[in-house]
C-alpha positions as CSV (number, residue, x, y, z in Angstrom):
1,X,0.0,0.0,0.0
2,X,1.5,3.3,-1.3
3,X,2.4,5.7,1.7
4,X,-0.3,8.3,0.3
5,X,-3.6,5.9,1.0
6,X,-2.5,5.7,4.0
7,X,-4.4,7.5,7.1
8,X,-2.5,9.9,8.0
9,X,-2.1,9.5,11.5
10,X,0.2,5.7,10.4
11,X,2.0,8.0,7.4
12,X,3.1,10.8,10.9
13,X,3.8,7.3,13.3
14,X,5.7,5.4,10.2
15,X,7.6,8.6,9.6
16,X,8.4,9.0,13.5
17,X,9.4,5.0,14.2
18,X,11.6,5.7,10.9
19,X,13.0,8.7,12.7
20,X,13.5,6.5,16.0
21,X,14.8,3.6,14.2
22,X,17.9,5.9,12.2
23,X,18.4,7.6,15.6
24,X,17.2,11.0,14.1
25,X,15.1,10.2,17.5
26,X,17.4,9.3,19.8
27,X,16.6,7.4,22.9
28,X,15.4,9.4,25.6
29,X,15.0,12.4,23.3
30,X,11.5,14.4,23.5
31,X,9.6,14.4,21.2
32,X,8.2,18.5,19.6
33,X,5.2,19.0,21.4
34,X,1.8,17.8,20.2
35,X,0.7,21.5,18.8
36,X,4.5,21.6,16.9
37,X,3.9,18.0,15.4
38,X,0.2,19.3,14.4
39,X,1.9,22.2,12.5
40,X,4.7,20.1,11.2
41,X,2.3,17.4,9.4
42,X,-0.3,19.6,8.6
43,X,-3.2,18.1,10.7
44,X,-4.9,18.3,13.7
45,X,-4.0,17.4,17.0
46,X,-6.5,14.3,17.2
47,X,-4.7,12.7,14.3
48,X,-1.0,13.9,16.3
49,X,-2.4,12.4,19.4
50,X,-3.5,8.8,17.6
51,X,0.0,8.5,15.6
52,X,1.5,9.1,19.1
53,X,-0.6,6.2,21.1
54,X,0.2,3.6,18.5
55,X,3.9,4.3,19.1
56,X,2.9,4.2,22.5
57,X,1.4,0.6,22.4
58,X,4.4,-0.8,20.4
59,X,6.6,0.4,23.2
60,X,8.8,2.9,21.3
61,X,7.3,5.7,23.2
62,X,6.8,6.6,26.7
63,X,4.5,9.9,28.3
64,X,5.4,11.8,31.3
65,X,2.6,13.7,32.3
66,X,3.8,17.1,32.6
67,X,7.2,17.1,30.8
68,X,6.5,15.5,27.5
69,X,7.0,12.4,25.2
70,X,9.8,11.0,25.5
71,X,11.7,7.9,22.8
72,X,11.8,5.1,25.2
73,X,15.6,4.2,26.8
């Protein structure tokens, strides 16, 4: 499946495990805040914030409430 059909909150979480697994994310690293990844892919925060769980569930990503989103260690 060509990267344009699909939704677009797997084409921002395929682009950010790409990131994480080339170590342009870095573990530990924080992540740009949910408003700065909105503006930088063009969408909504909703779609951010979806992208962001399923990296979650994998394990690639961890939350601190408060400070951020962090690439897990």
């Amino acid at each position: 499946m060509p990267d344009r059909d699909l939704p677009p909150y797997r084409r921002i979480a395929d682009d950010l495990r790409a990131a994480i697994a080339t170590a342009k994310l870095a573990p530990g690293e924080k992540l740009k805040s949910e408003n700065e990844l909105k503006d930088l892919y063009g969408t909504t925060r909703v779609t951010v914030r979806k992208a962001l769980a399923l990296l979650k569930a994998d394990g690639l990503l961890i939350s601190e409430q408060g400070r951020g989103v962090f690439v897990r260690q």
